[in-house]
C-alpha positions as CSV (number, residue, x, y, z in Angstrom):
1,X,0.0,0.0,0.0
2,X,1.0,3.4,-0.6
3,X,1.9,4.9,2.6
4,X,1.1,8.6,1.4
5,X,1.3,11.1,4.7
6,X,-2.3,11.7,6.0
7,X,-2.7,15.4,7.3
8,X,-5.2,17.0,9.6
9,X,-6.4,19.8,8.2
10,X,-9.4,21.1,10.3
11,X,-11.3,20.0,13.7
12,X,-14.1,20.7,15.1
13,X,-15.3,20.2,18.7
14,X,-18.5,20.1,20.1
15,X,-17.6,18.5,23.9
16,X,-18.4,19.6,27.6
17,X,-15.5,21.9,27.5
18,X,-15.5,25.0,25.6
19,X,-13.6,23.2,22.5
20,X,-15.9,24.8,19.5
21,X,-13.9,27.8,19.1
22,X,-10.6,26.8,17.6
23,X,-8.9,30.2,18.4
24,X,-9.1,29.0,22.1
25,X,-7.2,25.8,23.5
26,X,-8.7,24.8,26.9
27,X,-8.3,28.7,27.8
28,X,-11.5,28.5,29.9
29,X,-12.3,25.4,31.9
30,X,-15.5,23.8,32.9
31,X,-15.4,22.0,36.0
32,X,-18.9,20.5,37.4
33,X,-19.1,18.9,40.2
34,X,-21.2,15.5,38.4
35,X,-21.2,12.2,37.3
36,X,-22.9,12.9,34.1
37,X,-21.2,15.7,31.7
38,X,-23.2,18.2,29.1
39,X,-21.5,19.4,25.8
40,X,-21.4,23.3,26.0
41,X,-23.3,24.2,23.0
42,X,-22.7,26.6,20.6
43,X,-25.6,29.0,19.0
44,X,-26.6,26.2,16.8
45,X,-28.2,28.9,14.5
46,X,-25.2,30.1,13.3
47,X,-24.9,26.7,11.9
48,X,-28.3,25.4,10.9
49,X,-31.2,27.3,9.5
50,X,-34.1,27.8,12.2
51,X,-36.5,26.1,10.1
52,X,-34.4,22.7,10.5
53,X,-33.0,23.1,14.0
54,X,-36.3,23.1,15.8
55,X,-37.0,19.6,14.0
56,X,-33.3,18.1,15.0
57,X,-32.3,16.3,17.8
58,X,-29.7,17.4,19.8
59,X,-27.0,14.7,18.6
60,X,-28.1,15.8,15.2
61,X,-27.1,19.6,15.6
62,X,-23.9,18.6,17.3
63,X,-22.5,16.9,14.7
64,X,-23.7,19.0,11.6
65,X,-21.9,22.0,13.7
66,X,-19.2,20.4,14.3
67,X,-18.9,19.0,11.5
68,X,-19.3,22.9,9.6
69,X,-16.7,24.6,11.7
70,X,-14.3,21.7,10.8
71,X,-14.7,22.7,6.8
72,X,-14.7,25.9,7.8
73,X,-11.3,25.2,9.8
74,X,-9.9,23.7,6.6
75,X,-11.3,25.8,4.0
76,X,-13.4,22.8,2.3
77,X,-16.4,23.2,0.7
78,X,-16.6,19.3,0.0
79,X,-15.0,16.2,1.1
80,X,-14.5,13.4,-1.2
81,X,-16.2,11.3,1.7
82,X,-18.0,11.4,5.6
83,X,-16.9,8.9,7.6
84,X,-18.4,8.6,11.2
85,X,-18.0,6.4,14.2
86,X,-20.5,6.4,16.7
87,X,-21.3,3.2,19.8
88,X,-24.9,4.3,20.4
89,X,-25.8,6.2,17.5
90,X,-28.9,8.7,17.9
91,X,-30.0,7.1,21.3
92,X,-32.4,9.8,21.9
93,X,-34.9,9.4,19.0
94,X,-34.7,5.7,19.6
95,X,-36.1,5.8,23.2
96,X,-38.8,8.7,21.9
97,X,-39.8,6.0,19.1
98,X,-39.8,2.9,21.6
99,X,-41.3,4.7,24.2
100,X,-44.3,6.0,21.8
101,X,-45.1,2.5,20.6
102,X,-45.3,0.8,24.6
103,X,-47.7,4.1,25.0
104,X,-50.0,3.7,22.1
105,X,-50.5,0.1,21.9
106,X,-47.7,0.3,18.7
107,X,-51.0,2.5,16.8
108,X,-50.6,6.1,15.5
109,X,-46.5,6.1,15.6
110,X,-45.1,9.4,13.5
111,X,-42.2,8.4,11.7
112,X,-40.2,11.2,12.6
113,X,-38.3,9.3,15.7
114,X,-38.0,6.2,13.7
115,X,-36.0,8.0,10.8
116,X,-34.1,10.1,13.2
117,X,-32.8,6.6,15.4
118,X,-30.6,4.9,12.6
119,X,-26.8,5.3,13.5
120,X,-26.2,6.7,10.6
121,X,-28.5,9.6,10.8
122,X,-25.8,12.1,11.7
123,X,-23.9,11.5,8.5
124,X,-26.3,11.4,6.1
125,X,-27.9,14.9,7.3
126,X,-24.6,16.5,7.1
127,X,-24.5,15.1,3.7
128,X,-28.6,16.4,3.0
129,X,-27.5,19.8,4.0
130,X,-23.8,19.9,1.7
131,X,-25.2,18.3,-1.0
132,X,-22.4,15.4,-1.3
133,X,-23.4,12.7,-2.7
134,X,-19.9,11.1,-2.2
135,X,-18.7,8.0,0.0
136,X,-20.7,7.7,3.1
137,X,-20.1,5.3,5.8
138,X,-21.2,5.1,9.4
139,X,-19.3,2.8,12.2
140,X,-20.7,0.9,14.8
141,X,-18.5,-1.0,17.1
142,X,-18.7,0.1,20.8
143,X,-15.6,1.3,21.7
144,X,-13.7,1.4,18.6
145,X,-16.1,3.0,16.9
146,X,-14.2,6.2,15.8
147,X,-10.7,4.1,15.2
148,X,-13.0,2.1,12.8
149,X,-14.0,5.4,11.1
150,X,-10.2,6.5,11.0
151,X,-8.8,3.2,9.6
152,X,-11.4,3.6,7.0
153,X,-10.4,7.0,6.1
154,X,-7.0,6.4,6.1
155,X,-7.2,3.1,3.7
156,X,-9.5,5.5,1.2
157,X,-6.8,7.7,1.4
158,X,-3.9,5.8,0.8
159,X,-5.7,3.9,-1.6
160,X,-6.2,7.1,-4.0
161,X,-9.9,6.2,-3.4
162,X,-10.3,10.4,-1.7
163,X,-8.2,13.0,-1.4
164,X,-10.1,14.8,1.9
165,X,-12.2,12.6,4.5
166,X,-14.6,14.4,6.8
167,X,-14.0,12.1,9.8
168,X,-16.2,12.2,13.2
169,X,-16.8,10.2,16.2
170,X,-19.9,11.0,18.2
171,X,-22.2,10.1,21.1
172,X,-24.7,11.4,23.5
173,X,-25.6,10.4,26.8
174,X,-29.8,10.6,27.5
175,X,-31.5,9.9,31.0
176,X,-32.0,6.5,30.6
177,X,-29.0,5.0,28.7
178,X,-27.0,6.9,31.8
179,X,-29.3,5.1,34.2
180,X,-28.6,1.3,32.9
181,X,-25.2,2.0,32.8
182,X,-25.0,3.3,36.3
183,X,-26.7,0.2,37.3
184,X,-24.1,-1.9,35.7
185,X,-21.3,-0.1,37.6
186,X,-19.9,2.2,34.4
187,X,-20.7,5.2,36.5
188,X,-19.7,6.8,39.5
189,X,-22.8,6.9,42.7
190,X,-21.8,10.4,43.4
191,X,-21.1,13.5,41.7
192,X,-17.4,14.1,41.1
193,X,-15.5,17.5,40.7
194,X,-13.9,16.3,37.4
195,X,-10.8,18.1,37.3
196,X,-10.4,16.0,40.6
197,X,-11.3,12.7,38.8
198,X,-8.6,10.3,39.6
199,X,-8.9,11.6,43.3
200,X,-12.0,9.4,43.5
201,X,-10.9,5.6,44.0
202,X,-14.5,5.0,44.0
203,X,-15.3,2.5,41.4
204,X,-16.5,3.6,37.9
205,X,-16.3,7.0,36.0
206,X,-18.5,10.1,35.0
207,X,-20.5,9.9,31.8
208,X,-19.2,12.0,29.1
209,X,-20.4,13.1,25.3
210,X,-19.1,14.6,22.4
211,X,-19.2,15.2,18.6
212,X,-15.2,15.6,16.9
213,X,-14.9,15.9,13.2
214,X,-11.3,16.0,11.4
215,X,-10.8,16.8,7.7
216,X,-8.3,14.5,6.8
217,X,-6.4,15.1,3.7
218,X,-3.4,13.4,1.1
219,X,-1.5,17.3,1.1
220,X,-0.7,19.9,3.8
221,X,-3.2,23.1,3.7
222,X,-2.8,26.3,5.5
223,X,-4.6,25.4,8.7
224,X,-2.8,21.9,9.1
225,X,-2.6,20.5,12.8
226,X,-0.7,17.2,12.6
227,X,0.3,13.9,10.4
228,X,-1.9,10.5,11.5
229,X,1.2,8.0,10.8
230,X,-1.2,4.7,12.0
231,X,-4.1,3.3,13.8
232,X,-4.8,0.0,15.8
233,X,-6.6,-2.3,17.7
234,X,-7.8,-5.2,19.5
235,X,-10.3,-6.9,21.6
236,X,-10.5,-8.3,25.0
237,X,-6.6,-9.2,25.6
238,X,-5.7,-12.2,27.6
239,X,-3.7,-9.9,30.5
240,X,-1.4,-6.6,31.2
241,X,1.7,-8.5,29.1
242,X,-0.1,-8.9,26.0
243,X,-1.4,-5.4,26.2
244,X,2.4,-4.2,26.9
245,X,3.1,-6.7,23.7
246,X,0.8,-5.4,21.5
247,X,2.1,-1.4,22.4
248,X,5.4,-2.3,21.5
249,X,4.5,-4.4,18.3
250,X,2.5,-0.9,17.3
251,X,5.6,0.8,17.6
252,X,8.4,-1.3,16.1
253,X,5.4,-1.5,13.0
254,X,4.9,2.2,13.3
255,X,8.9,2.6,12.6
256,X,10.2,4.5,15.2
257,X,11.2,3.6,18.6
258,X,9.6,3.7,21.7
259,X,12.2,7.2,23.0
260,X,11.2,8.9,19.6
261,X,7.6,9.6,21.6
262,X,7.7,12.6,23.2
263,X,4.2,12.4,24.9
264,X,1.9,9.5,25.6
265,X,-1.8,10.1,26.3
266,X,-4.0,8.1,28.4
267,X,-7.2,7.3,28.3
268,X,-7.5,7.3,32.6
269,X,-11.1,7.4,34.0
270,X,-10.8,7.5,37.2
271,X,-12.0,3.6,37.9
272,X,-9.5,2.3,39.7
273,X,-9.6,-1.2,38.2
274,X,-9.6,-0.1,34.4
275,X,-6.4,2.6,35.0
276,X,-4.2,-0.2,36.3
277,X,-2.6,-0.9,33.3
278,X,-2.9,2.8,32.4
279,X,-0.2,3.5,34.7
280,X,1.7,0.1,34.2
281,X,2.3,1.4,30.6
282,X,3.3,4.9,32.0
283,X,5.8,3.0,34.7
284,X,7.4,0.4,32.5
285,X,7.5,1.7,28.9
286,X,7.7,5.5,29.1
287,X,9.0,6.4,32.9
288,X,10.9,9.7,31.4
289,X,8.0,10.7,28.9
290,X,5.4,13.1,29.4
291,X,2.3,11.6,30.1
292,X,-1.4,13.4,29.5
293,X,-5.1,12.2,30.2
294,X,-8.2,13.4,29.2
295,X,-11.4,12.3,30.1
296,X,-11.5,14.1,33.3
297,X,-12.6,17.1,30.3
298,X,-14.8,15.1,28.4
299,X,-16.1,12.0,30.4
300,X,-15.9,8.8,29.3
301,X,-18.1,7.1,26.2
302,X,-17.5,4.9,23.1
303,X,-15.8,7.6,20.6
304,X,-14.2,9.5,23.5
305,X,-11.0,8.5,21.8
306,X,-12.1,11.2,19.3
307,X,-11.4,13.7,22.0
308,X,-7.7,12.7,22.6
309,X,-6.7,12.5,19.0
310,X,-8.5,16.3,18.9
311,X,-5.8,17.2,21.8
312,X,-3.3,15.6,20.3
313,X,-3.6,17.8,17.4
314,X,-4.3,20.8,19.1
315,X,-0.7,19.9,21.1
316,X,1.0,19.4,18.0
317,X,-0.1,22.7,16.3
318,X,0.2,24.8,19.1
319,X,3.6,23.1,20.4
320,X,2.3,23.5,24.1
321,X,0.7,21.2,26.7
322,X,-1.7,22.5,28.8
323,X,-0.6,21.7,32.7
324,X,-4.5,20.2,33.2
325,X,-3.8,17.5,31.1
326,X,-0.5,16.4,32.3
327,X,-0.3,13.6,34.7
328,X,3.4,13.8,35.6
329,X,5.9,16.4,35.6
330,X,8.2,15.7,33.0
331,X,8.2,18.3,30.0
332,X,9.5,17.1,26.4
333,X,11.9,18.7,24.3
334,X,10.0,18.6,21.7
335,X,7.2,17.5,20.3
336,X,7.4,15.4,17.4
337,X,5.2,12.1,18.2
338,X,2.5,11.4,20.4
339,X,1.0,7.9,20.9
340,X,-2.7,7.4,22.1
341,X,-3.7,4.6,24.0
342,X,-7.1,3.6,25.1
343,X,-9.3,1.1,26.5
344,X,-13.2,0.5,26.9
345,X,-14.4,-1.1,29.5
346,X,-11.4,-3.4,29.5
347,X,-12.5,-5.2,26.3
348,X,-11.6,-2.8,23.5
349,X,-8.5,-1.4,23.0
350,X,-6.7,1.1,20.4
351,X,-3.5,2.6,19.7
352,X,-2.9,5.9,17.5
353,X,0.3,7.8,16.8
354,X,0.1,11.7,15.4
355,X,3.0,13.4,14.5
356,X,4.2,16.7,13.2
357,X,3.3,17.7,10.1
């Protein structure tokens, strides 16, 4: 395969912090004491006409924003193709649809719900409202979700198949997807100061949410972030050795070695039980590199990965690290690769490496 560079070109961020103004990096914090976090929304009718915002649901207008200040970002007017990954899809309008059908004896159902509950709903309106009738895919796979959406893009790309992918990974959180969750242990009992997170030893985490879209690209434009050099994963590992095996076998394959990363980030979630090998990578494998986290910001969910490889490029581009992400005190020299790691709920893993462009 042709192993052309892939360059990030644009983001866009619609997550519980502040991220959907790119001029800002993390410049304003949000810090709520819960176990559930909102995205901060943006005026959603600077994005969306207010004839078709009052008929969207909210996972709806936080992608096809996110999705428009990403072009925006990168000056595109249209991708050669939308790829998304998603782990629950438009949640929302399915409970509204199976909810209305247990009320009314499954008579007099509107359709509206129904339509608006397909996982793929997000990408296909942002392709309704471009008017791109180009490659259009939509991945489901729990917690690689978005990695499934990048390997895709990054094949097309590399294949000569599209030369600009508008890439996303999204999820919302509603009332009652939060509440089965909680009951299964996913969730933290009480509300938790989040930029406090791995204070808590408590088991579980705090819910999270978030659209991130990427224009991905074969050349370098004026706006460019970073380089995506590869992408990886794997499912329900035997122990900690084969997940320390299968970091190092990402890196040999990635071609450099493992003291040409100058920052790692984490996916830590504050459950105690799930960040154990979190910080046996950190201890064993990188014990003089910086090391960052994220989901204190954003919470945890399926495509929460999205959010890491948007701070990654944010770090690249702006060459600085900021202190609320850093989990240890060592600063890098420079900033030439950073590797993402994450897990969900122990089963699914991935690996990413970004680079400077």
């Amino acid at each position: 395969m042709n192993q052309k560079n892939i360059y990030i070109n644009g983001l866009g961020a619609i997550t519980p912090q502040k991220t959907f103004d790119n001029l800002k990096f993390l410049d304003e914090l949000v810090n709520e004491p819960s176990n559930q976090l909102k995205c901060q929304d943006p005026n959603y009718k600077d994005y969306i006409s207010g004839d078709l915002v009052r008929r969207m649901s909210r996972i709806i207008k936080m992608g096809i924003a996110s999705s428009k200040i990403c072009l925006t970002d990168a000056a595109c007017l249209m991708p050669d193709a939308i790829i998304t990954g998603t782990g629950l899809g438009c949640i929302e309008d399915t409970e509204k649809f199976l909810s209305a059908m247990i009320q009314n004896n499954e008579e007099f159902l509107t359709p509206t719900s129904f339509i608006q509950s397909t996982h793929n709903t997000v990408s296909a309106q942002i392709a309704l409202l471009l008017k791109c009738h180009n490659y259009n895919f939509t991945f489901v796979n729990r917690g690689i979700s978005f990695e499934g959406a990048l390997t895709d893009a990054m094949i097309r790309i590399r294949m000569d198949q599209s030369s600009t992918v508008l890439l996303g990974g999204i999820d919302e959180m509603t009332k009652n997807s939060f509440g089965i969750m909680e009951r299964l242990g996913h969730w933290k009992r009480k509300p938790t100061p989040q930029l406090s997170l791995l204070d808590d030893k408590t088991r579980g985490s705090i819910a999270g949410q978030g659209s991130v879209f990427f224009l991905l690209a074969d050349r370098q434009g004026e706006n460019t972030y970073a380089k995506v050099i590869s992408v990886e994963t794997f499912f329900n590992p035997s122990g900690d050795d084969e997940i320390l095996s299968r970091v190092q076998e990402f890196i040999d394959r990635s071609g450099i070695a493992s003291g040409d990363i100058d920052l790692v980030i984490l996916g830590l979630n504050g459950d105690p039980s799930g960040d154990r090998i979190y910080h046996r990578i950190s201890g064993s494998m990188f014990p003089e590199t910086a090391i960052a986290y994220y989901k204190h910001l954003c919470g945890d969910y399926m495509t929460a990965s999205a959010f890491s490889m948007w701070l990654a490029a944010r770090i690249m581009k702006s060459r600085e690290i900021p202190p609320v992400v850093l989990l240890n005190e060592q600063k890098p020299g420079k900033l030439k690769n950073i590797l993402l790691y994450n897990h969900y709920q122990k089963l699914d893993h991935s690996l990413m490496l970004i680079s400077q462009a």
